[in-house]
C-alpha positions, 0 to 999 in steps of 0.5 A: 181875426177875432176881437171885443167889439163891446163888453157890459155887464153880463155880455160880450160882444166878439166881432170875425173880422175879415181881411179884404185886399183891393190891389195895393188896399188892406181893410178888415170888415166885420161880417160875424158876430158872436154874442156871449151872456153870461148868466144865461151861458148862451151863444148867439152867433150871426153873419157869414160864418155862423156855420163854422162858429157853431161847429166850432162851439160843439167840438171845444164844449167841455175842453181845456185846450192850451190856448184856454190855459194861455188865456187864463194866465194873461188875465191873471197877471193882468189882474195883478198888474203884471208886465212882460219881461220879454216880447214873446212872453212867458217870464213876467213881473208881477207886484208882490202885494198880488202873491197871493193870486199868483199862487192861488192860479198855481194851485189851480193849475196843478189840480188842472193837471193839464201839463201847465207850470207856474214857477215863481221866483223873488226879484231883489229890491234894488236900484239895478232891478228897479230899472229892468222893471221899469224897462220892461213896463215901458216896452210892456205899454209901448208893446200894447199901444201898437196893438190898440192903435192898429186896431183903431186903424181897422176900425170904420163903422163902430163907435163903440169899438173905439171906445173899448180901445180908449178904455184899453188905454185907460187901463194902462194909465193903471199899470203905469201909475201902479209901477210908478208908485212902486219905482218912482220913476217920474220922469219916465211916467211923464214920457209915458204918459204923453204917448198915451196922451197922443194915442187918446187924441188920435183916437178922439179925432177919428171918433168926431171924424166919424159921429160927423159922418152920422149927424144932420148938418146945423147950418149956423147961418139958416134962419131960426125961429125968433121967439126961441133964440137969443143973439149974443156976443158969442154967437147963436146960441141956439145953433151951438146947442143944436150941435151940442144934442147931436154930438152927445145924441151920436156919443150916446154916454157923458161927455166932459164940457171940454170935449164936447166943445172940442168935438163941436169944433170939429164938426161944425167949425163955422159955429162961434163958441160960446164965452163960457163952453161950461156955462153955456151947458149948465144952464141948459142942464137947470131947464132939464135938457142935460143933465150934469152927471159928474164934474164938468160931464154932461149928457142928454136925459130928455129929447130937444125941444124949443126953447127960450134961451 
């Protein structure tokens, strides 16, 4: 089983997973790795099956195969916003301000010659059909989001993996704001989106359940150096600050205020909260050791150092 464990810029990163059964117990770890630049049109490939990998690489090199063809046709219709209108495929709904690349791809495959068809057929604008589309866009999200979440549950080791399937809902956000638009299905929208709310805080906890396992413990309660902390009403400061650097340290990127102070809570849940989570971090962020990258998103630009609050 293949799937992106990262994609930036001009590099994708594809994870081999390996399904592995202990008695009653399923896991999939990851033991390849194939590393994919762009720009260079280079393959490096590492891991326990790097032999079949690269044999792989030498028979479909110049080939279009079938699967290439499928592959193609799923990222253009997920670039037009397209949605299934059956489980299995095959027939989709595509908004008609995107005709034009649709009929650009069917261009492109008659010149192919590869045997693939695009047909494309007019869908009237009526309350009836406006209510097929609609079902078909929540079956099409509800469809995605069982992938996403059991590829969530796979994962045991990777942030960064959970991060692309948070971006995967993002994504469908997208799609379903675009057919909202277009339907005005609002009270459909709001149950969608609280699905898609429920999967991101799913996700959220099991990215703290993880960053936990990988930062040293701050013990609240452990003597501190008097001349670098302040005691206030809302606890030491000192200490949350500490646990403040480890959650953005394991995040590695901007967090909001409130999903640091979520993520803190969760990790450390002995620490007091300071009154004001928000300016607690600007202040932090006005002495140099974070720096305020949007509204309300803060990240590390500098190591911690000793400092009088």
């Amino acid at each position: 089983m293949a799937e992106i464990a990262s994609e930036q810029g001009d590099s994708v990163v594809y994870g081999l997973l390996d399904r592995r059964q202990h008695g009653d117990s399923v896991n999939f770890e990851q033991e390849t790795t194939i590393r994919y630049d762009k720009n260079a049109n280079t393959v490096q490939v590492t891991g326990s099956l790097v032999g079949e990998v690269e044999a792989a690489l030498v028979e479909y090199k110049d080939k279009v195969t079938d699967q290439d063809v499928r592959y193609f046709l799923r990222k253009v219709v997920k670039m037009c916003h397209g949605v299934s209108k059956r489980p299995t495929g095959g027939i989709y709904f595509v908004p008609s301000m995107h005709s034009g690349v649709i009929e650009s791809a069917k261009a492109f495959l008659a010149e192919l010659a590869s045997g693939a068809r695009l047909y494309v057929e007019r869908v009237v604008d009526g309350e009836q059909e406006r209510a097929i589309v609609w079902e078909a866009v929540e079956d099409d999200i509800d469809d995605q989001l069982v992938s996403i979440m059991n590829s969530v549950e796979r994962v045991e080791k990777r942030v960064s993996a959970l991060k692309n399937q948070e971006a995967r809902i993002d994504e469908l956000r997208g799609l379903m704001k675009t057919y909202q638009d277009l339907l005005g299905r609002e009270a459909k929208y709001e149950d969608m989106a609280a699905k898609l709310d429920a999967a991101v805080q799913t996700i959220a906890g099991k990215m703290v359940t993880m960053q936990a396992k990988d930062m040293a413990p701050v013990d609240p309660s452990a003597p501190l150096n008097p001349a670098t902390t302040t005691k206030t009403r809302s606890g030491n400061q000192t200490a949350y600050f500490d646990a403040v650097i480890a959650i953005l340290k394991a995040e590695d990127g901007p967090l909001l205020d409130n999903e640091i102070a979520k993520r803190v809570k969760v990790a450390y849940p002995t620490l007091e909260e300071p009154v004001n989570v928000y300016a607690h971090l600007y202040s932090r962020s006005k002495k140099g050791l974070l720096k305020l990258v949007g509204a309300r998103k803060f990240e590390l630009v500098v190591a911690p150092v000793a400092m009088a609050v």
